[in-house]
VOMIZA-283197 format. One record per residue: residue in three letters; chain; x, y, z of N, C-alpha, C in turn. Coordinates in steps of 0.2 Angstrom, whole numbers, padded with zeros to 4 digits. Last residue first. Example, Ala and Ser with C-alpha at 12.3 -4.5 7.8 and 13.67 -1.06 7.14 Angstrom:
SER	A	0064	-0011	0035	0068	-0005	0036	0064	0000	0039
ALA	A	0066	-0028	0039	0062	-0022	0039	0066	-0016	0039
END
This chain:
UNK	A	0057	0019	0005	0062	0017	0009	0066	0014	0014
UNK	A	0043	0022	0007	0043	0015	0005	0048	0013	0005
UNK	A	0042	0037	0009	0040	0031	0012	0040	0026	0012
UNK	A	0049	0040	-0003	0054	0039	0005	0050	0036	0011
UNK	A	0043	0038	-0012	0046	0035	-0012	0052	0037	-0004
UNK	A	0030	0049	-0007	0030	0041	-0008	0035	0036	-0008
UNK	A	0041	0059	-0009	0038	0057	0000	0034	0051	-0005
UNK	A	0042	0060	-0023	0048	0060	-0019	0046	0058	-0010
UNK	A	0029	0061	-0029	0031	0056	-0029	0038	0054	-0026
UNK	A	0025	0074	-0022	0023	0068	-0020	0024	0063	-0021
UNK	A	0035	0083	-0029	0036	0080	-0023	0032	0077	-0020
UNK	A	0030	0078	-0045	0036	0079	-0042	0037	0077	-0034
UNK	A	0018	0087	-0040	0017	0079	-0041	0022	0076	-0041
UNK	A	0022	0101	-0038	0017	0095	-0035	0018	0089	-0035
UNK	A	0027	0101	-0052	0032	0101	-0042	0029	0098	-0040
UNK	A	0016	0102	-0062	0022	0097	-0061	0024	0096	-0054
UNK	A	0009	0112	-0051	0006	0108	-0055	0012	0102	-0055
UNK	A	0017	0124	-0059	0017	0121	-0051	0012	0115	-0048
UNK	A	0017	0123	-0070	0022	0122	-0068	0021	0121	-0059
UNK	A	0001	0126	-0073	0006	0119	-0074	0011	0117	-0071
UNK	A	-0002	0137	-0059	-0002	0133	-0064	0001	0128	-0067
UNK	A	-0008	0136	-0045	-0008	0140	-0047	-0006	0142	-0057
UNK	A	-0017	0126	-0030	-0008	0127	-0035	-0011	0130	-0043
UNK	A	-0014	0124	-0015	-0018	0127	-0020	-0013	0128	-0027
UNK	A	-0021	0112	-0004	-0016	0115	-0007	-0017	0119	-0013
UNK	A	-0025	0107	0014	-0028	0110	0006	-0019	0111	0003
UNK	A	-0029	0093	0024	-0022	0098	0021	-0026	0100	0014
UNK	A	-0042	0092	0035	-0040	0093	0027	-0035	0096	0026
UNK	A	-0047	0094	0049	-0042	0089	0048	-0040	0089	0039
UNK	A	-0056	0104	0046	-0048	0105	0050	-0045	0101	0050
UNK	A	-0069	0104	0042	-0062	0104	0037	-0056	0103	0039
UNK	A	-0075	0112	0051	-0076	0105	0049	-0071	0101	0043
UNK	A	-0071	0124	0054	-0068	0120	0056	-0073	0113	0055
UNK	A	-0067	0133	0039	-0072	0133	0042	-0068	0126	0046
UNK	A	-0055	0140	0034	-0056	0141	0038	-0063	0136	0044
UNK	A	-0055	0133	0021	-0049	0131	0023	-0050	0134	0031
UNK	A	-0068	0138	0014	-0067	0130	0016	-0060	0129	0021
UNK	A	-0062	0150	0011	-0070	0150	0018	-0069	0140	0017
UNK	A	-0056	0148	0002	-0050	0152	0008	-0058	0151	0012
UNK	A	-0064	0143	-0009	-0058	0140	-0006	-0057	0141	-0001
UNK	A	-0074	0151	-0012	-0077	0145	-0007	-0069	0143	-0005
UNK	A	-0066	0161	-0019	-0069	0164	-0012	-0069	0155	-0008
UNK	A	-0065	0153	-0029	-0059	0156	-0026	-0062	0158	-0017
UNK	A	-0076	0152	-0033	-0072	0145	-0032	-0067	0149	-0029
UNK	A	-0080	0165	-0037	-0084	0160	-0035	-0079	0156	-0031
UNK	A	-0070	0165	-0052	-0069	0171	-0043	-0074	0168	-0037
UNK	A	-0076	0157	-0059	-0066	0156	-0056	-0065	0160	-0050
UNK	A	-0088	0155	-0066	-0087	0150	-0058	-0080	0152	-0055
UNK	A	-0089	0162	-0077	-0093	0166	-0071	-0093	0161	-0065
UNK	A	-0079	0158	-0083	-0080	0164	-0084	-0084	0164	-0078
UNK	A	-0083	0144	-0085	-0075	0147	-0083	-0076	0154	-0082
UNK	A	-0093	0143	-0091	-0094	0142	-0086	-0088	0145	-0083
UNK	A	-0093	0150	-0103	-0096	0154	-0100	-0094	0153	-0091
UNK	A	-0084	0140	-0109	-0082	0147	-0108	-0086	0150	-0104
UNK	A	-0094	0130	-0112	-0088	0129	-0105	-0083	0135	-0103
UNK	A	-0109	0133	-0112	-0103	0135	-0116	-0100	0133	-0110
UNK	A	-0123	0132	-0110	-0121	0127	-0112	-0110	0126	-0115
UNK	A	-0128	0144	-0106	-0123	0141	-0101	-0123	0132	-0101
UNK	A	-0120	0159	-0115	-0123	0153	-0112	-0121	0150	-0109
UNK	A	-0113	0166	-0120	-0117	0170	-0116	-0121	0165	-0112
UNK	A	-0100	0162	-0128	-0098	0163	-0122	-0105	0167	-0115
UNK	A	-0103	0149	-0138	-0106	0156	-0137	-0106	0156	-0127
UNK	A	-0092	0142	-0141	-0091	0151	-0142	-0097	0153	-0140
UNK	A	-0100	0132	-0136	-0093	0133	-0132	-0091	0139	-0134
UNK	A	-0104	0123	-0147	-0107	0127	-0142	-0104	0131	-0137
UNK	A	-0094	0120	-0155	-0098	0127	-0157	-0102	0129	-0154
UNK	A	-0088	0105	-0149	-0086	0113	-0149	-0089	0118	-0151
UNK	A	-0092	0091	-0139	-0096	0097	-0147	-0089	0103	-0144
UNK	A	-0092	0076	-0135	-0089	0081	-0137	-0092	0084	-0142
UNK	A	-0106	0065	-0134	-0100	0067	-0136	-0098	0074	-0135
UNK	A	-0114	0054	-0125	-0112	0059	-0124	-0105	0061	-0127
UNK	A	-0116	0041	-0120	-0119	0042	-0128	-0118	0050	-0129
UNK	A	-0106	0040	-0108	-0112	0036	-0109	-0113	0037	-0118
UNK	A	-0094	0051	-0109	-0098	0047	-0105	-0102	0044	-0108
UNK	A	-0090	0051	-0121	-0087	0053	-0116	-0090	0052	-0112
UNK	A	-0084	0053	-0140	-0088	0048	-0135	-0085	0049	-0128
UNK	A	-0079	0065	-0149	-0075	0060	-0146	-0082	0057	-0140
UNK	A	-0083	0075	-0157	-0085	0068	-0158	-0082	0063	-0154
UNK	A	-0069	0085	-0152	-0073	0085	-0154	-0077	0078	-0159
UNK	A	-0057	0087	-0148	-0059	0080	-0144	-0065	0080	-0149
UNK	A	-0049	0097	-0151	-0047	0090	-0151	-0051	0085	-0151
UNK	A	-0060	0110	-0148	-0058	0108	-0154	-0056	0100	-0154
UNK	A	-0059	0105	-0134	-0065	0104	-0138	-0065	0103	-0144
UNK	A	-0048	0108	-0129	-0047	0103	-0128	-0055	0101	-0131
UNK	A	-0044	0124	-0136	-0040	0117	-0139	-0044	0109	-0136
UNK	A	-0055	0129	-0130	-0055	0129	-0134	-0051	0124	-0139
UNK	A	-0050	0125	-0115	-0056	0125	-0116	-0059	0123	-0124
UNK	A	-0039	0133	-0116	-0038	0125	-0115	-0047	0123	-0114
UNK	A	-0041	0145	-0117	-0037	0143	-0123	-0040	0135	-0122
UNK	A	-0050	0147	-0105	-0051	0150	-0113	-0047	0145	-0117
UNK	A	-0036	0146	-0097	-0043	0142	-0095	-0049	0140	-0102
UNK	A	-0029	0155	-0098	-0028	0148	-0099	-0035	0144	-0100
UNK	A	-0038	0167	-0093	-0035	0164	-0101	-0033	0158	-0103
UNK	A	-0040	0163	-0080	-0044	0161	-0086	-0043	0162	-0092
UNK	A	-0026	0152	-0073	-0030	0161	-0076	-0036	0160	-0079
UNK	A	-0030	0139	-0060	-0030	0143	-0064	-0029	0149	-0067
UNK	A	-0031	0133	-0048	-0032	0139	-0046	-0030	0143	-0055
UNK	A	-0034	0120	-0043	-0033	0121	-0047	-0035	0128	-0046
UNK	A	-0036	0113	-0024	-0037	0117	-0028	-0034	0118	-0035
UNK	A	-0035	0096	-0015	-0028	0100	-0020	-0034	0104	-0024
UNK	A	-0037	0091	-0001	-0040	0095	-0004	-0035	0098	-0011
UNK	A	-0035	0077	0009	-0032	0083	0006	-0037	0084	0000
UNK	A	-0040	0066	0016	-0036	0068	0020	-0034	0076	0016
UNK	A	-0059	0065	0017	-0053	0068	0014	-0046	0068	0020
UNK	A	-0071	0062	0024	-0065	0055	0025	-0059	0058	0020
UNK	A	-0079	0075	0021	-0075	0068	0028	-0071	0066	0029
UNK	A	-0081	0074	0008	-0075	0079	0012	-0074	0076	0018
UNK	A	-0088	0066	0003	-0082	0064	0000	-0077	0068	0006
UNK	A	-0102	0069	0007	-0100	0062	0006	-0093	0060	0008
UNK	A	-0104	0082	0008	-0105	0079	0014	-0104	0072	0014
UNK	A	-0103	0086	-0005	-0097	0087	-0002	-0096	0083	0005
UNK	A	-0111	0083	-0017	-0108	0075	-0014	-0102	0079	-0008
UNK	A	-0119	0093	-0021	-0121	0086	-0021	-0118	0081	-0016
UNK	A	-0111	0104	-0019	-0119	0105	-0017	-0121	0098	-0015
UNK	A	-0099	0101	-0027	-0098	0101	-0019	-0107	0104	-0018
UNK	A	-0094	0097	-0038	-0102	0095	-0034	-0102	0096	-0028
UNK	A	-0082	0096	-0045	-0083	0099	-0040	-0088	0094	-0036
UNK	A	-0066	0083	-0049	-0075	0086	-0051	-0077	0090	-0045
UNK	A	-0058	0068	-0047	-0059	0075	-0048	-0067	0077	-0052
UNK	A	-0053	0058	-0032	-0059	0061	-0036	-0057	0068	-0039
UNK	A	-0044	0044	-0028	-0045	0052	-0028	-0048	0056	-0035
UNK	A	-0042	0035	-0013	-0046	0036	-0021	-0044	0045	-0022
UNK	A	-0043	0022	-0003	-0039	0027	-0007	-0041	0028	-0012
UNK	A	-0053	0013	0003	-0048	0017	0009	-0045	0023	0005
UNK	A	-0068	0011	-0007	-0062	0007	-0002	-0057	0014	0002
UNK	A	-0079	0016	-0010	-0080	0013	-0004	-0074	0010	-0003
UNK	A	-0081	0026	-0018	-0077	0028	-0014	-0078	0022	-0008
UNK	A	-0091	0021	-0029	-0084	0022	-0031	-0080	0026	-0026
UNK	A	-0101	0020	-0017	-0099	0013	-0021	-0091	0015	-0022
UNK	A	-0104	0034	-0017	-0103	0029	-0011	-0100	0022	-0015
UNK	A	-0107	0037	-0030	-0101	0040	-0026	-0100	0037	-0020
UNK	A	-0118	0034	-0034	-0114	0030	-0037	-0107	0033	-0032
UNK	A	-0128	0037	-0023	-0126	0030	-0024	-0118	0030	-0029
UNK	A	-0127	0050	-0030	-0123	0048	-0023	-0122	0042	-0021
UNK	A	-0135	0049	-0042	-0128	0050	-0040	-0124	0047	-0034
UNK	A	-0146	0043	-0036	-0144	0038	-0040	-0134	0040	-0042
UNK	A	-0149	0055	-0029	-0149	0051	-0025	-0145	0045	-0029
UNK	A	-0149	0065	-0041	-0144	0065	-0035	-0144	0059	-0031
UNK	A	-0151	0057	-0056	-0154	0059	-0049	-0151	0061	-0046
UNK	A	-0140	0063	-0068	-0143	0060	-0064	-0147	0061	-0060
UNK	A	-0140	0077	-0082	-0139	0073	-0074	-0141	0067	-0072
UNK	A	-0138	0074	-0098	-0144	0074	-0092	-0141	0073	-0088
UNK	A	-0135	0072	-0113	-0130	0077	-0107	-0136	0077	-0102
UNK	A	-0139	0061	-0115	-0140	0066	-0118	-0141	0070	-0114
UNK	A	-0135	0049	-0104	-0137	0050	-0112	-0140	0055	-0112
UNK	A	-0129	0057	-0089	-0135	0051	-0093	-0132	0054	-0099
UNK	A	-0117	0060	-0079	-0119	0062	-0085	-0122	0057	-0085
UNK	A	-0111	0057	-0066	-0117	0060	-0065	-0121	0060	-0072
UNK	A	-0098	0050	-0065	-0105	0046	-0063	-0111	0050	-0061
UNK	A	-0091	0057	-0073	-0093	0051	-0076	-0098	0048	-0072
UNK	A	-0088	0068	-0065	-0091	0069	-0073	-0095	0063	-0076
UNK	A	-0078	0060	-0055	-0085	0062	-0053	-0092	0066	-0060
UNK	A	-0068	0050	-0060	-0071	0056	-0061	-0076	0057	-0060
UNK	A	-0055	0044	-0048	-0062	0043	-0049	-0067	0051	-0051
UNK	A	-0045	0034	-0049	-0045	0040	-0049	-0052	0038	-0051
UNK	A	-0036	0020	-0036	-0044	0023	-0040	-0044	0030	-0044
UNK	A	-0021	0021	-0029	-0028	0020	-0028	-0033	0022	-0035
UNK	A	-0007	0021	-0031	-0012	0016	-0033	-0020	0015	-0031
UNK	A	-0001	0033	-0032	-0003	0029	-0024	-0007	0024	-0026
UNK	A	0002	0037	-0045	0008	0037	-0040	0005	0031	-0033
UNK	A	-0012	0034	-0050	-0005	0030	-0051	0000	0029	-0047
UNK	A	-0019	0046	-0042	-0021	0039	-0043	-0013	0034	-0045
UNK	A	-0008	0056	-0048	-0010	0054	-0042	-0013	0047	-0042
UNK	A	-0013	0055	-0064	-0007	0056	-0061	-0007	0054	-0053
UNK	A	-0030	0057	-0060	-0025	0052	-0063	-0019	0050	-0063
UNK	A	-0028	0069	-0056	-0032	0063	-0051	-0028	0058	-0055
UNK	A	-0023	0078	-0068	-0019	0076	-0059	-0022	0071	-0055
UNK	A	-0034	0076	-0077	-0028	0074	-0077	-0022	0071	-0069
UNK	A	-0045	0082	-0069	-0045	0075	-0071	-0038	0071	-0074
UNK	A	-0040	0094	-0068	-0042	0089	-0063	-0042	0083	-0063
UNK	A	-0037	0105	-0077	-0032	0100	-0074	-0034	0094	-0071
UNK	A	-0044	0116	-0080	-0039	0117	-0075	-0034	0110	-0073
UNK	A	-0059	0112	-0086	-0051	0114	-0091	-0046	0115	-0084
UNK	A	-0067	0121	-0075	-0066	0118	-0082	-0061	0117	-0085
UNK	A	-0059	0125	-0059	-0063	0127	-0066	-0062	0121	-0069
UNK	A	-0059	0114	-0046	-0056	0118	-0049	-0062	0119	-0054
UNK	A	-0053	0098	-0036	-0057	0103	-0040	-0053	0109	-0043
UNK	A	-0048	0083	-0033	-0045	0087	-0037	-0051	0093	-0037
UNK	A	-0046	0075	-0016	-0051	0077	-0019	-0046	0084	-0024
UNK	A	-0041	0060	-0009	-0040	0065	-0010	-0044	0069	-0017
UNK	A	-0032	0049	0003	-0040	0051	-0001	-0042	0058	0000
UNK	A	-0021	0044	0006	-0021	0041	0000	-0030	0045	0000
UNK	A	-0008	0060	0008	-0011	0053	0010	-0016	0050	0005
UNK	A	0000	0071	0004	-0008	0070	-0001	-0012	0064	0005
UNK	A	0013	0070	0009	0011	0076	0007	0002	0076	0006
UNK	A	0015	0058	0013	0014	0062	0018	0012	0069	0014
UNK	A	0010	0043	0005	0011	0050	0004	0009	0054	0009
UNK	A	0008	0027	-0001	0006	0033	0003	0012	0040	0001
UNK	A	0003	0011	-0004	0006	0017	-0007	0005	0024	-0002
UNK	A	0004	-0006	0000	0000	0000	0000	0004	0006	0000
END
């Protein structure tokens, strides 16, 4: 069993759209060998429709029932009272929104027809229109100063007190991060 003094083994990625999250859980999932578990994938039905919430949190109880997992995806309305408990760390994506724009734009352009959950593909031309709230632009646009505040109010409130938070600010800090969890996993297991 894998650990890490920096992240321990249950741990939760948020952030904007595009920020990273689901990359880093996976990154992280591999260093500690636990589960990376996208939380995008156990809400989407066919033809982009949530789930129940209740049929949600069934599925997030299941894909969190063993000791080490790390989730990326917000929902903190739906599953914070699930997942934040038994967190040992919180890693924030703190992105710019121009990054955020670009990677928005390249990773829609890219993927475009790509199959992603269930019968749910990738589209890009809903994505320019920045007024809507079908656009992943708009969401980045009106969720990044939001998500900043709940951050520094999650890090005081003392139901949290046992979660190491971290905030990391872009790729290159981003890389270090995961650089020095892989350097305390390997001194643990020294």
């Amino acid at each position: 069993m894998k650990s890490s003094s920096v992240v321990g083994r249950r741990i939760a990625c948020i952030g904007s759209t595009t920020s990273g999250k689901t990359t880093l859980a996976g990154q992280l999932g591999a260093l500690l060998d636990v589960p990376a578990v996208d939380l995008d994938g156990l809400i989407w039905e066919p033809g982009w429709r949530e789930a129940h919430v209740d049929v949600f949190r069934d599925r997030i109880r299941h894909a969190l029932a063993g000791d080490g997992w790390v989730t990326s995806g917000n929902y903190i309305g739906d599953a914070q009272d699930l997942i934040w408990p038994r967190l040992d760390t919180v890693i924030y994506l703190d992105m710019s929104i121009p990054l955020l724009v670009r990677r928005v734009l390249t990773r829609s352009w890219g993927r475009r027809g790509v199959l992603l959950w269930g019968t749910n593909y990738e589209t890009f031309w809903p994505h320019l229109k920045v007024w809507s709230r079908d656009s992943l632009i708009y969401f980045a646009l009106t969720t990044t100063r939001r998500r900043r505040r709940q951050f520094e109010e999650w890090q005081r409130d003392p139901r949290w007190a046992h979660i190491r938070f971290h905030r990391l600010r872009s790729p290159k800090e981003v890389a270090r991060f995961v650089d020095t969890v892989e350097k305390s996993i390997t001194e643990t297991t020294a």
